[in-house]
Structure formats: structure tokens, C-alpha cells
N, C-alpha and C positions, 0 to 999 in steps of 0.2 A: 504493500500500500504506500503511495506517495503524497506526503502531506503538504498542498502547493500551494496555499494562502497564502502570495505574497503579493509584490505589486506588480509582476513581469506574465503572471497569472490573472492577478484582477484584470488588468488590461486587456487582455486575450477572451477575456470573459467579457465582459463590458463592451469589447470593441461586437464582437458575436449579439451582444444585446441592441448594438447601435444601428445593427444590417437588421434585424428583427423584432421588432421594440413592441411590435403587437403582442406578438406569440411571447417574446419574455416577461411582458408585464406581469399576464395571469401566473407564469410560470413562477417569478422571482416571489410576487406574493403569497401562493398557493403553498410553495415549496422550498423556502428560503429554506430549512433547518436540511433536509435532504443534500441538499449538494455542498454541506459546508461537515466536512472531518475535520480539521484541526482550523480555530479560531484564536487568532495573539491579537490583543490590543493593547500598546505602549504606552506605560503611566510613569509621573512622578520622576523625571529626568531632573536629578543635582549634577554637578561638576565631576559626582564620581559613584552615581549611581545610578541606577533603572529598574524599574518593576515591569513583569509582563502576566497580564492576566490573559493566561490559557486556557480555553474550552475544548474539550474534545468528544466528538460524537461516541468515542469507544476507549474501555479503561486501557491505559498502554502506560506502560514504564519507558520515560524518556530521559536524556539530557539535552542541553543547552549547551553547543558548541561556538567559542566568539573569540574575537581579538581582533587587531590593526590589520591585522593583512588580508584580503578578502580572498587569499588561496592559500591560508597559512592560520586555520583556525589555533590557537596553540592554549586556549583555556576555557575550562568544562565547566558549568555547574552541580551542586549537587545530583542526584539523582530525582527525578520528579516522577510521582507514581500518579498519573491522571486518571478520575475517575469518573467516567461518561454521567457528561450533561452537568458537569458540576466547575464551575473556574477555580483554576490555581493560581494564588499569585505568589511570583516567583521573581526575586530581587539578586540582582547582579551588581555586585560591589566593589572596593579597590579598585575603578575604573580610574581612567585619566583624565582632565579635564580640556576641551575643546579639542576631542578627536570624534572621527569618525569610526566607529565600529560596524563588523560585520557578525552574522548571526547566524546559525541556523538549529534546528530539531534534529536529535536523529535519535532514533529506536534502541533500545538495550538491549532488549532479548529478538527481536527482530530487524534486523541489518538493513531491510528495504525500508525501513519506518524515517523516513527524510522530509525533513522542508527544504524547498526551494533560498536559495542565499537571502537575506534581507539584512538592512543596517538601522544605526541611529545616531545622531550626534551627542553628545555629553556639551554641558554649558560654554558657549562661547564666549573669550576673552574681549574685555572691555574693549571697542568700535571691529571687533571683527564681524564682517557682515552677514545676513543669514536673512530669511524667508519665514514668516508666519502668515498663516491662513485663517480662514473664518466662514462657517456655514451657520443657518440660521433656520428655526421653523420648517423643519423638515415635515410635519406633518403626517408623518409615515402613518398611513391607516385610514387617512381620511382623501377618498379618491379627488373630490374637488379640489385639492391643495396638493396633492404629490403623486406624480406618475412616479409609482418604483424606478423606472427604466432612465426616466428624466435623473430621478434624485440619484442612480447612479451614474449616470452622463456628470454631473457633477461632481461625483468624487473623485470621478476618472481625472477633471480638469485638474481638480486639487492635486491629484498625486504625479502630474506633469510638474508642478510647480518647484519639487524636491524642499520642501519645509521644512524647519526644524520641529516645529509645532505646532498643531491646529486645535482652534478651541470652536466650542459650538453653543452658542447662545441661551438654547433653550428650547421647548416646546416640542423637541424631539419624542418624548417617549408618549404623551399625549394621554395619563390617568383621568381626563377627567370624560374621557372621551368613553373609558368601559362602560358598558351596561352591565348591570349589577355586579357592580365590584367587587373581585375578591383577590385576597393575594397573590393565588395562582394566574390568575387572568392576569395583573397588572408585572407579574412577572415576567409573563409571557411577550410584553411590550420591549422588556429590555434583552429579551433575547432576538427575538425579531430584528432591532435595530443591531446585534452584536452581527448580524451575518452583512450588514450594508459595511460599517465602521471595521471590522478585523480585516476587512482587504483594503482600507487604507492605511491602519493607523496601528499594524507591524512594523511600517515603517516611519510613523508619524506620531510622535505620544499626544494623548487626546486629554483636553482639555473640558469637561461641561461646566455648564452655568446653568442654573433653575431658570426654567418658565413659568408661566402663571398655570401651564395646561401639566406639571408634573405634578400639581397641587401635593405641596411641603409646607403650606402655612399651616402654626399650628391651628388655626380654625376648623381642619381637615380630621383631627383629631377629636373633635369633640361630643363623636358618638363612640361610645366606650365598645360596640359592635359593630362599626364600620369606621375604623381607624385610617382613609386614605393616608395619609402622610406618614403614616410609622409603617403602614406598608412597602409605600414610593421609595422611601428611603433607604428600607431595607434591599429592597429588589437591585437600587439603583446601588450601592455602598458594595452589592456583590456583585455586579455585572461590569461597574464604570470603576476606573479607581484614580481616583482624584486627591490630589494632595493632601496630605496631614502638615501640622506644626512641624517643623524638627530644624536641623541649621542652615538648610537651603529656603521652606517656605517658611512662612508666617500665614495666621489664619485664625481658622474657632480652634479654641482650645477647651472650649463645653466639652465635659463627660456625661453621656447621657446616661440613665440607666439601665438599657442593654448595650453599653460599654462599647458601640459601636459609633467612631467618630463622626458626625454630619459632612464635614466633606462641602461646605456649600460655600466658603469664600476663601480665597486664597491668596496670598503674592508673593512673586520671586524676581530675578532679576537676572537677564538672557542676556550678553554683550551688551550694549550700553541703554538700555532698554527694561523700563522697568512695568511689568504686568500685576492689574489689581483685576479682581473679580469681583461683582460683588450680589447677595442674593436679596433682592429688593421684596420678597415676600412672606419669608419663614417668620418675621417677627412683626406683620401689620396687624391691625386689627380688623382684621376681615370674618365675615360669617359665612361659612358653607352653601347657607340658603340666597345668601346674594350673589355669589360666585353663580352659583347655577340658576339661579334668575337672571345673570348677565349670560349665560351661556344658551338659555333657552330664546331669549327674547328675538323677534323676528327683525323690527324697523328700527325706529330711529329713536324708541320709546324704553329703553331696558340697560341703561347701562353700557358693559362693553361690547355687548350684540350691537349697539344703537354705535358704539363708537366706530365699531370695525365696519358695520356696514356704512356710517357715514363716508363721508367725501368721495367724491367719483363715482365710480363702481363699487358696488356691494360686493362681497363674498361670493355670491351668484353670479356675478358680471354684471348687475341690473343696475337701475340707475336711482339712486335713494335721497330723493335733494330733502326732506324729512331730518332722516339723518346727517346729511351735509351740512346742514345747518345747524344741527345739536351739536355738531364734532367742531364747528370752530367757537361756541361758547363753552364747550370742556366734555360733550359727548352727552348727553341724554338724560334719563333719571340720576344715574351716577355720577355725572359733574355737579350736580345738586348735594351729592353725597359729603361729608367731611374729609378730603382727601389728604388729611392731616392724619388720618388715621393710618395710611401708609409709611412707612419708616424700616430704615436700617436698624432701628435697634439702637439702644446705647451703645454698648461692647462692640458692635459691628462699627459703629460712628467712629469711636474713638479709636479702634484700629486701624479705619483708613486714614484719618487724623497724622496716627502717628507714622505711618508706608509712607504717606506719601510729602512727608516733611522732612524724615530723614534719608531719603532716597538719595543720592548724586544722579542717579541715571538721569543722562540727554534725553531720551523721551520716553514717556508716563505713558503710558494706555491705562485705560481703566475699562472693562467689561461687566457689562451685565444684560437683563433681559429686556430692562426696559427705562425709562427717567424716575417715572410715579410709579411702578407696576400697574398702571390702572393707566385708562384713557388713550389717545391718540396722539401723537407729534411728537417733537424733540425739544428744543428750544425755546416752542411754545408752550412747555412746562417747566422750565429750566429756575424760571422766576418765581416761580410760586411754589406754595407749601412748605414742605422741609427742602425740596431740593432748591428753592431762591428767595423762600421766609417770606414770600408775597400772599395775602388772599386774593381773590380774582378782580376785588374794585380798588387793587392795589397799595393796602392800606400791610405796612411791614408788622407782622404778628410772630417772628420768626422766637424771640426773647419769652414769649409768652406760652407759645406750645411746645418748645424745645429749649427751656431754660437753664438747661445745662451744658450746650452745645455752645461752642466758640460763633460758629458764622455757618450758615448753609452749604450744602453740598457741592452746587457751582459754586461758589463764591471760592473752597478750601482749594477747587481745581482752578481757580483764576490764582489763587496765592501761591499754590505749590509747583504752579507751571503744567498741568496735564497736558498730553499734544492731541489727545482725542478721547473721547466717551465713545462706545460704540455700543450699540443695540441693536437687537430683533424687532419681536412682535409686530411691529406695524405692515410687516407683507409687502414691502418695497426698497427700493434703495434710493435714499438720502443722503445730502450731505450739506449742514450749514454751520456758521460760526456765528458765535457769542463771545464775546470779551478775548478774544484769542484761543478760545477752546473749540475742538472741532466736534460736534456732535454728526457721527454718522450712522445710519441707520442699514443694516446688512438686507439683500433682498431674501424669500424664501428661496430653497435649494428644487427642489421640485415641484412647482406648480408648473402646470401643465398649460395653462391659461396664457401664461407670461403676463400678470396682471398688472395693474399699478394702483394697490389697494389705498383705501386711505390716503389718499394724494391731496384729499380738503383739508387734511388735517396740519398740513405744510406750508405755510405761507410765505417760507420766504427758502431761500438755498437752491438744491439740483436735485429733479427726483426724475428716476428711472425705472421702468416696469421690469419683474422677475424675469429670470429664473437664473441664479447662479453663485459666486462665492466671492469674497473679498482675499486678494493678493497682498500681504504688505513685504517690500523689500529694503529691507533696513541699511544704511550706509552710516558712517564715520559724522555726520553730519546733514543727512535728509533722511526721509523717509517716502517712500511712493507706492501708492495705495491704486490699486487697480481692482476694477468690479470686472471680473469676466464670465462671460456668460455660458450659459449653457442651453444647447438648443437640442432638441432633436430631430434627426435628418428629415423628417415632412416637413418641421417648419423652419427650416432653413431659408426660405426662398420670402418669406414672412417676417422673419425674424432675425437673418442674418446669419452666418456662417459660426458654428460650434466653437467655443474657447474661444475668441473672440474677445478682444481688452475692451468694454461700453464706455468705460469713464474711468479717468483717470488724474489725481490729483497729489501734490507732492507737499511733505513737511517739510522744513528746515529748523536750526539752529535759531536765524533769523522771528522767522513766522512765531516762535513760539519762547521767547527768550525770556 
């Protein structure tokens, strides 16, 4: 048996999917667990470390063959006993710092038991240059938002890029999406998405960020018999592995009482380059029953149903000037709502407070799922609430609902110099500036539609219709951000030729001093 999940295979797969995208759709959806044997997704890269969570369709005793030379593996890891259908994660240590390694599987008691070569780099040295990427709202499961075959046309783009590291926004696993929820089913979400992400991100270590649709506020929690969030967490804490505290990240250092770390904010620091994460919902004060009142609601009358369908085109493609018009006074019943009651959290506040004050890194990125986790735009909420201490008839209440907080959340990235904010949720790609800070908004990875959702909700900047992934290529003193697109071969001729750079804009030193 030959274990070929790498990226010389996804390719070869994906490109098969590109000549056939009918016939693989139902296929990849139908039967994603079938044609995936061995599954590595790369976490948690220090200066001289890696983690690899392995799935295996079948129990098999293996090692982990690596080193510098990619025809001269010359150091083994333990031995790893994998036991079908379950992840192991398996950490590689004493590495070296800003090298490139190669890697591969091979079998102990069966000699054919091989993966194909794959690599990874270890942290790069202050201005030495490198590639990070960015996917957003995959959608996976919900056909109006993601053509399987599309959302992997996208990752194919990604894995041409050669990254160091790709992070993904959010909304990917889609909990709130189950009908009658239950742990096995919500688990079942993140092994589905484990068969899109282990053919890119063996060679790519993956990065997640909470969406509003993985529902981890604790509000989710508060039927003692349908626990979404201590589910989500759990599922997701064993499928995704995403950074802990220790001398590389900073982060939550909460111990919960199944002693399993949350995992939801993170920062480190990549050559001259410093990355913040942050989860804008686990600690709001939201209720379950409004969540899913925003989620049921049809027009322009129910919250973030009324936000998402306002501006332009609805979710449908249809045209909602109801909601277009709720979405530029704050979106529906829900702009009505106290959106004061969203928040970082203290302990989350005060840790970005302190990332991004002590930082030297040339340029700051900050990530998360969305500005407010609630409503529509960027910038357009930039000023208000906790994240710019404004209410909507502009009167500064920031002292008053956050009185233990220094200054607002744009205001600490106007102080500490951030070079950009970047977000999901809104289903389009944007890009504007406020006080020197770049708020851009990532497009979905697979809609099928190529929409340009929520485009009311945007008033001023560059906004571009889906479907595809953010580039960024970091130098000694710039940085340049490229949306490239992802099309598939019918609408090519519609939509423009596949990978494809749409828009393109560049940091410096300068811009952002």
C-alpha cells in the first residue's frame, strides 16, 4: 500500500477534478473518507519544532523519516502505532531554525507502507522573506456557498504559492449548520474538512480562527443536554491543532476542566512579521436563541440573516434593497441590539494589549473572523462599540462600558502600528484604510456563484466578487498582498482564467511607520 497525500498527488488529483468537476463534485462529497489512507496536517511550527496530526484509514505501525537533505533522510522519529480513524499527534524536535526540511512515512513491519516526499520550513530569521496565505468561509456542506471541486481548485492555487503558513479564518466546519446536533455528527464536520486540508497543509502548517458558524461562545453551552461549544471544541482541539502557550506562542492560558487547552487565540513571530489571532466570540454575551433567530431569518428583518442578505445581492443572488438599507444603519433587528455586548474579553484584551506593544516586528497582522463578530463591513464598524468606543449617534461611551480598558481596539492598532486587520464572514473581498491601518476582508474559497455578497455594507475602499484566496509575500521592507482567484474551467470564459492575480496591493515601511 502506498501512502500519497502529499502535494505532487493532490495536484494530480485536483488537476483530474479540474477536467471533471461534475462527476467529482458528487464524488468528493459523497466519498471524501474512501479515497483518503493516510491524512498529515502540519501544526504549531517554532524555530525548532513541528507537530503532525496523522489520521489513518487503517491501524499500521509507522515512523517519521526527515532531515536537510531531501535524498538523505538521516533522522527517524519515535515509532508511531496509528490506530484507524483516530489522529496522532506526533512532534518533531531538536530541529534547526530557518531550514527547510524534508519528510516522509514509511511502514515498520510492512516495507511498501510509504508516503510520497513532503517538506516544511522551521521559523525564518529576522527580514528573510517567505509566503503566507489565507482562505476564508469555506462553507463546506452548504451547496449555495461551496462547490467541493471549486473549494479545491482553491487549494490547488494555494499550494502553487509554496507558503510557509496558511491560516483560515473561520466558518469552515459550519456547527451550526447540523440538524439535531450531536457530537458524532459535529464531528463528523471536522473530519470531512480533514480530507480537503491534509492535501495541502502536509506541506503547509494550518493555522484556524473561530467563526460565528463553529458556534464556541459560551452561550452554546447553556443547555446542560445540548452542549454545542464543548462539543465544537472538543471535535475541533482533536482534528485541528492549533497553538498552545509555551516559548514560541503566547495565547489563552485558561485551564479548562477537561484539561483540554481552547486553542482559540494565539501569537508568534515569523521573520520580521508578527501574527495575532484573535477569537471575537467565545467570551460575548450572546444567546443561542438569537444566534438562531439570526440564522433562520429570511429579509432584511432578523439580524445577521437581514445583514448578510442586505447590500447587493442576497445569499440567493436576489436582490434585497429591505435589507440594503438595514445593512448600512448597522443591519436589521440586531443593529438595534446592544452590540456592546460583543467583546474580547478582558484577559483576551489585555493580551493583545500587551503582543502587540512589545512586539519589534516590521509588520503586525492581526486575524480574526470578523471586527464586531456580528453585522456587516469593516471600517464601518471600526469606530464604534469596543472596537472605536463610539455609539452609532457618535457620542464616545468607550470609558463607560469598558472601564478598565486603556483605548479601543483600532485605536491600540493605530498606537502599536498594525499593517493590517484581516477578516472573513462578509463573503467578498475588500480592502480599505482607517488611520493607517488596512482593514481587508478575505473572499469565500468556494462559492460557486463568484458573488459579491454584502457589497452595501462597504462604503468606501475596493470590493471584488468571490471565489479564491489571499497571497501575502513578505520582503525586508514591503509586503504585497494578492487576491487570486479561483475559477472553474466553464467559467473561465465568464470569469477569467484560473489563479489569476484580481487585485493587488503592496505594504511598506513607509505606509505604515
Amino acid at each position: 500500500m502506498k501512502l500519497n497525500w502529499t502535494r505532487k498527488a493532490f495536484i494530480k488529483k485536483l488537476g483530474l477534478a479540474a477536467i471533471s468537476f461534475a462527476f467529482m463534485r458528487s464524488k468528493l462529497w459523497a466519498s471524501y473518507k474512501a479515497n483518503t489512507s493516510l491524512n498529515i496536517i502540519l501544526g504549531r511550527p517554532t524555530n525548532k519544532e513541528i507537530e503532525l496530526s496523522i489520521l489513518s484509514e487503517e491501524s499500521i505501525l509507522v515512523k517519521i523519516l526527515y532531515g536537510l537533505d531531501k535524498n538523505k533522510l538521516d533522522q527517524t522519529s519515535a515509532l508511531v502505532n496509528l490506530i484507524a480513524n483516530e489522529p496522532y499527534v506526533l512532534k518533531l524536535s531538536n530541529l534547526k531554525p530557518n531550514k527547510k526540511y524534508y519528510y516522509k512515512i514509511g511502514g515498520v513491519k510492512d516495507k511498501n507502507i510509504t508516503s510520497e516526499l513532503a517538506s516544511f520550513q522551521t521559523q525564518r530569521s529576522f527580514n528573510e522573506p517567505f509566503v503566507f496565505t489565507i482562505t476564508a468561509d469555506s462553507h463546506l456542506g452548504t451547496p449555495n456557498h461551496c462547490d467541493p471541486v471549486l473549494y479545491n481548485q482553491t487549494l490547488l492555487n494555494v499550494a502553487k504559492d509554496n507558503s510557509d503558513l496558511h491560516f483560515s479564518l473561520g466558518d469552515d466546519f459550519r456547527t451550526s449548520k447540523v440538524k439535531n446536533p450531536s457530537y458524532n455528527k459535529i464531528e463528523e464536520l471536522y473530519t470531512r474538512q480533514r480530507y480537503y486540508l491534509g492535501q495541502l497543509c502536509n506541506q503547509v502548517p494550518y493555522f484556524f480562527i473561530l467563526g460565528n458558524h463553529e458556534l464556541e461562545a459560551k452561550a452554546y453551552d447553556e443547555d446542560p443536554l445540548l452542549p454545542l461549544a464543548t462539543w465544537s471544541k472538543t471535535a475541533r482541539t482533536k482534528y485541528i491543532i492549533n497553538p498552545t502557550p509555551n516559548h514560541f506562542y503566547s495565547g489563552n492560558t485558561e485551564v479548562e476542566s477537561d484539561q483540554i487547552s481552547r486553542q482559540n487565540y494565539y501569537a508568534f513571530e515569523w521573520g520580521n512579521s508578527l501574527f495575532v489571532t484573535l477569537d471575537v466570540f467565545r467570551y460575548s454575551n450572546i444567546s443561542a436563541s438569537d444566534e438562531e433567530m439570526r440564522e433562520q431569518q429570511k429579509g432584511g428583518k432578523g439580524g445577521e440573516k437581514g445583514d448578510e442578505k442586505g447590500g447587493g445581492k442576497n445569499q440567493e443572488g436576489k436582490k434585497n434593497k429591505q435589507g440594503g438599507q438595514q445593512n448600512k444603519k448597522g443591519g436589521g433587528q440586531q443593529a438595534k441590539k446592544d452590540q456592546w455586548a460583543f467583546t474580547l474579553g478582558d484577559e483576551q484584551y489585555n493580551w493583545l494589549k500587551k503582543t502587540l506593544s512589545e512586539s519589534k516586528a516590521t509588520f503586525k497582522f492581526v486575524l480574526g473572523h470578523h471586527v464586531m463578530g456580528s453585522c456587516r463591513g469593516a471600517v464601518e464598524w471600526a469606530t464604534l462599540f469596543e472596537w472605536g468606543g463610539k455609539t452609532r449617534n457618535g457620542e464616545a461611551q468607550f470609558k463607560r462600558f469598558r472601564p478598565n480598558w486603556e483605548m479601543p481596539i483600532h485605536d491600540l492598532f493605530v498606537k502599536y502600528g498594525v499593517t493590517a486587520f484581516v477578516q472573513g464572514h462578509d463573503h467578498l473581498f475588500a480592502r480599505q484604510n482607517l488611520d493607517g491601518v488596512t482593514y481587508i476582508t478575505c473572499p469565500m474559497s468556494g462559492d460557486p456563484g463568484y458573488n459579491t455578497y454584502n457589497s452595501d455594507a462597504y462604503q468606501s475602499g475596493d470590493k471584488l466578487s468571490n471565489t479564491g484566496h489571499l497571497k501575502f509575500s513578505v520582503q525586508p521592507k514591503k509586503v504585497t498582498m494578492d487576491y487570486i482567484k479561483a475559477v472553474l474551467p466553464k467559467d473561465e470564459i465568464s470569469q477569467g482564467v484560473n489563479g489569476r492575480t484580481a487585485y493587488s496591493y503592496e505594504f511598506n515601511t513607509l505606509k505604515n511607520a
